[in-house]
C-alpha positions as CSV (number, residue, x, y, z in Angstrom):
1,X,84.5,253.3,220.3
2,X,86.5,254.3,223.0
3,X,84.8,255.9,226.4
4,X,85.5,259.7,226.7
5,X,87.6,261.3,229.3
6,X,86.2,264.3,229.8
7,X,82.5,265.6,228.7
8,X,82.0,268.9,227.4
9,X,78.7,271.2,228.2
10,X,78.4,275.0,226.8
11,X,77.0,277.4,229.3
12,X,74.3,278.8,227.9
13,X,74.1,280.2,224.6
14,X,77.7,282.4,224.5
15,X,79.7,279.6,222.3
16,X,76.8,278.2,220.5
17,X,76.3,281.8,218.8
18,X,79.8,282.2,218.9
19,X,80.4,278.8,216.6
20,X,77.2,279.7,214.1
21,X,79.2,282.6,212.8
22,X,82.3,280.7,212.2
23,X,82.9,279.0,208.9
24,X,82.5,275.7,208.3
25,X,86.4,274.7,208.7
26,X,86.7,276.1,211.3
27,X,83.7,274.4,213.5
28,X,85.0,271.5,212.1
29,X,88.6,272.4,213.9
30,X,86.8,273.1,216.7
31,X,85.4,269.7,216.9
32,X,88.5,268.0,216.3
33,X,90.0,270.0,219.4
34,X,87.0,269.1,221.5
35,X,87.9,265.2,220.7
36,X,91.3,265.6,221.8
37,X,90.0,267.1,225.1
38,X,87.6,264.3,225.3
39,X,89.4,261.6,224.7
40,X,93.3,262.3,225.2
41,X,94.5,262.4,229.4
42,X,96.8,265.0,229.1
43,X,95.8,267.5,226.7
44,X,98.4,269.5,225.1
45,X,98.8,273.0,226.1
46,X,98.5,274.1,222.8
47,X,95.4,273.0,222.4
48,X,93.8,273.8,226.3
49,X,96.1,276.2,228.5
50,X,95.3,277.6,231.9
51,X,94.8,281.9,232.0
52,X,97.7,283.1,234.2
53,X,96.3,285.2,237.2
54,X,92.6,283.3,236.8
55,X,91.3,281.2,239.2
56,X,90.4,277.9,237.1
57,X,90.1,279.6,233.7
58,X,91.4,277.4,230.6
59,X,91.4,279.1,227.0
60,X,91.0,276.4,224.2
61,X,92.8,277.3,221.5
62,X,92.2,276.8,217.7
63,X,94.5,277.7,214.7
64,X,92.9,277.8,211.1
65,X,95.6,279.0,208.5
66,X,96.3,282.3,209.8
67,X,93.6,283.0,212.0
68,X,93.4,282.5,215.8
69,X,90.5,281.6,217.9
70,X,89.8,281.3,221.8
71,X,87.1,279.9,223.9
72,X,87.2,280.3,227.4
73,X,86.2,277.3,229.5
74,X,86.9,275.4,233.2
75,X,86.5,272.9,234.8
76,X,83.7,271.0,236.9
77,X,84.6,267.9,238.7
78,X,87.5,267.5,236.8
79,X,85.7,265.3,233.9
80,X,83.8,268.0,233.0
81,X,84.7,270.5,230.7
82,X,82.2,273.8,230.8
83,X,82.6,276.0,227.5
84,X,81.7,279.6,227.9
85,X,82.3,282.6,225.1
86,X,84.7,282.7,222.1
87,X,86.5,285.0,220.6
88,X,88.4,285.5,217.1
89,X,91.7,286.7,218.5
90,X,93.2,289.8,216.6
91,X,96.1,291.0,218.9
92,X,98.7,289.4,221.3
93,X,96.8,290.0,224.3
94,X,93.7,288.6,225.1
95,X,91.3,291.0,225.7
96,X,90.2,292.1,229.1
97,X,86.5,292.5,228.3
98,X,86.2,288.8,227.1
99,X,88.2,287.4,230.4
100,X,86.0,289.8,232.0
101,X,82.6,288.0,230.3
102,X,84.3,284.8,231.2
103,X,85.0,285.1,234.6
104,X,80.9,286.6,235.1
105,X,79.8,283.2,233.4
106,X,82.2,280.8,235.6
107,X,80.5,282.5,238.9
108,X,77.2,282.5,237.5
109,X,77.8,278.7,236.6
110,X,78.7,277.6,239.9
111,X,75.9,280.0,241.7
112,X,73.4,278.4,240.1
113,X,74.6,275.1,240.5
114,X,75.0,275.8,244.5
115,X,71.3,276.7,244.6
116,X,70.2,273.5,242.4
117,X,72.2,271.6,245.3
118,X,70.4,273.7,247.4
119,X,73.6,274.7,249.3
């Protein structure tokens, strides 16, 4: 098997509860678009794009018939992917309260790393 790109760690619990509700298709979509971010070196925007106006905020993106999903994630190091909240995605724009969440977890991620490094 080949050696992955990237590695991918959820952030606490946000995605976790997030994927539990989801059907089974679905998770299994999910999965499959988690192994293209793994193991592909440029990963298609429709499947990982960068939030306009964000400081290093990616939305991964995941299409199941006609529904439309997001998780918010970024990036550590550059191999590491860090997966935050999800979101079933019911209008054009995504909304503010769920950036919001995301951006609180990215700061809260990288604060707590600082003091592990003791920096």
């Amino acid at each position: 098997m080949e050696k992955p790109i990237r590695e991918i760690y959820a952030f606490k619990d946000y995605f976790e509860e997030f994927n539990a509700t989801l059907p089974l298709n679905v998770q299994r979509k999910i999965e499959f678009i988690f192994d293209i971010i793994r193991f592909t070196q440029r990963v298609p925007e429709k499947f990982l794009k960068h939030i306009e106006g964000s400081k290093g905020l990616y939305e991964i993106r995941i299409e199941v018939g006609s529904n439309i999903f997001r998780i918010f994630s970024f990036f550590d190091e550059g191999k590491l992917v860090v997966v935050l909240n999800g979101f079933q995605k019911k209008s054009q724009k995504t909304p503010k309260n769920e950036i919001k969440l995301a951006e609180d977890l990215m700061k809260e991620y990288f604060e707590i790393k600082r003091l592990k490094n003791g920096k």
